[in-house]
N, C-alpha and C positions, 0 to 999 in steps of 0.2 A: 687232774681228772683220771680217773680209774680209765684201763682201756678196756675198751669191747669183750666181753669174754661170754664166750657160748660153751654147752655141754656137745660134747660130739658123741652121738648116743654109739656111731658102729664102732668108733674108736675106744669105745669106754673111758673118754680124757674129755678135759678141762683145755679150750684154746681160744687164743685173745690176738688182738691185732696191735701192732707194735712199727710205725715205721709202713705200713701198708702190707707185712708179710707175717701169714699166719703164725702165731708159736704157741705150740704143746705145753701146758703144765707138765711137771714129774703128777704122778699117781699120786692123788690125794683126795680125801674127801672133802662134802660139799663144804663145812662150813669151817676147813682148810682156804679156802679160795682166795677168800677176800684179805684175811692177814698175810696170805703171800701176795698178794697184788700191792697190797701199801706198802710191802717190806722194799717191794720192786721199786715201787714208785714216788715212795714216800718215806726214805729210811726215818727223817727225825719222828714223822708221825708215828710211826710204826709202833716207834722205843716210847713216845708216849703215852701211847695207848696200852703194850705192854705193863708201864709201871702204873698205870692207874690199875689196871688188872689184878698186879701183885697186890694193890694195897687194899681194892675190892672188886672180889672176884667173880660175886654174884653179878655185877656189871657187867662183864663181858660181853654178849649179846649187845646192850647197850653203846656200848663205846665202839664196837667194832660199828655197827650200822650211823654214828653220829659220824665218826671218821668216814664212813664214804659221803654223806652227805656234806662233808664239806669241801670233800675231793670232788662230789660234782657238783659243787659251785650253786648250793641250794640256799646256803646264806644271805642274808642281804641287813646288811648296821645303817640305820640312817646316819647322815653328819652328827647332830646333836640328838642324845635322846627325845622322845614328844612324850610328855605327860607318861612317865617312866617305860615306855616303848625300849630298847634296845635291841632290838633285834625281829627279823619275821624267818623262819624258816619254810621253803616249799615244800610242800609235802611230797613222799616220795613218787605220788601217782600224777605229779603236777596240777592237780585240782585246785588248790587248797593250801593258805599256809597257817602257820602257825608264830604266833604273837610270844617275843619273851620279854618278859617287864620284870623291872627292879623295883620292887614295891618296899619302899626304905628298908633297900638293904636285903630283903630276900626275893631271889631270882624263881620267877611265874614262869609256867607255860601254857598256853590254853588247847593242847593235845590233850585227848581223851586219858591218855596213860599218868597225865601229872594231875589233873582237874580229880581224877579218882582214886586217885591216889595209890594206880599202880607201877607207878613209877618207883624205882628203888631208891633206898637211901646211901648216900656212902658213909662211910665207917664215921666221919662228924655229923654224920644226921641229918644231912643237906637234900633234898630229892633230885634227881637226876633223869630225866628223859633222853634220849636220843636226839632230842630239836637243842636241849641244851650242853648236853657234848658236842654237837657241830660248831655252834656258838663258840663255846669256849674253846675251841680247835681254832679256829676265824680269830679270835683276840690273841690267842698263843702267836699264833705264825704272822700275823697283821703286820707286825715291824720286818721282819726277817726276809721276807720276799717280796 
């Protein structure tokens, strides 16, 4: 799980709760934040999500926000797939989640961003949402922790 982290507007800094005692980001910007909080928190993910970057880079946005949601434990795999189900991701507002099915063999989301088809492709032409980068972050690390 990501820790706490608030803007501190007088301080002009980024600080997060660690252990119950406040700590300062170095000066960075906003959307600095969040790849140094996984780097902190989460080196293998980090390096993960880096080399998925290198290989598509228009993802970035993508991967970084699937990677928190699986840091905050937004995933949820049933035991057995049901009727090609594997997976429901929460949405980030807790409202609402989101269904991913393997529909022989190609991986669905029923977010607004995959159903329209604004979800990006990676470089085999596969689509990718944010609910299924969590996923696939969830099936990576599944055995290892």
């Amino acid at each position: 799980m990501l820790p706490d982290t608030k803007y501190n507007r007088t301080l002009k800094q980024y600080q997060y709760t660690k252990n119950g005692e406040v700590e300062t980001l170095p000066s960075m910007k906003r959307d600095e934040v969040i790849p140094y909080l996984i780097r902190l928190t989460h080196p293998e993910l980090h390096e993960m999500v880096k080399r998925g970057i290198e290989n598509n880079p228009h993802m970035e946005a993508t991967l970084w926000r699937g990677a928190m949601m699986f840091l905050d434990e937004k995933v949820y795999r049933p035991t057995l797939p049901i009727n090609g189900l594997i997976g429901q991701i929460e949405s980030s507002k807790g409202d609402n989640s989101y269904d991913i099915d393997n529909d022989n063999g190609y991986i669905t989301c029923s977010c607004y961003h995959w159903k329209n088809m604004q979800a990006p492709l990676t470089s085999q032409g596969r689509r990718v949402c944010k609910h299924i980068a969590a996923l696939t972050f969830d099936l990576h690390f599944e055995e290892r922790f």
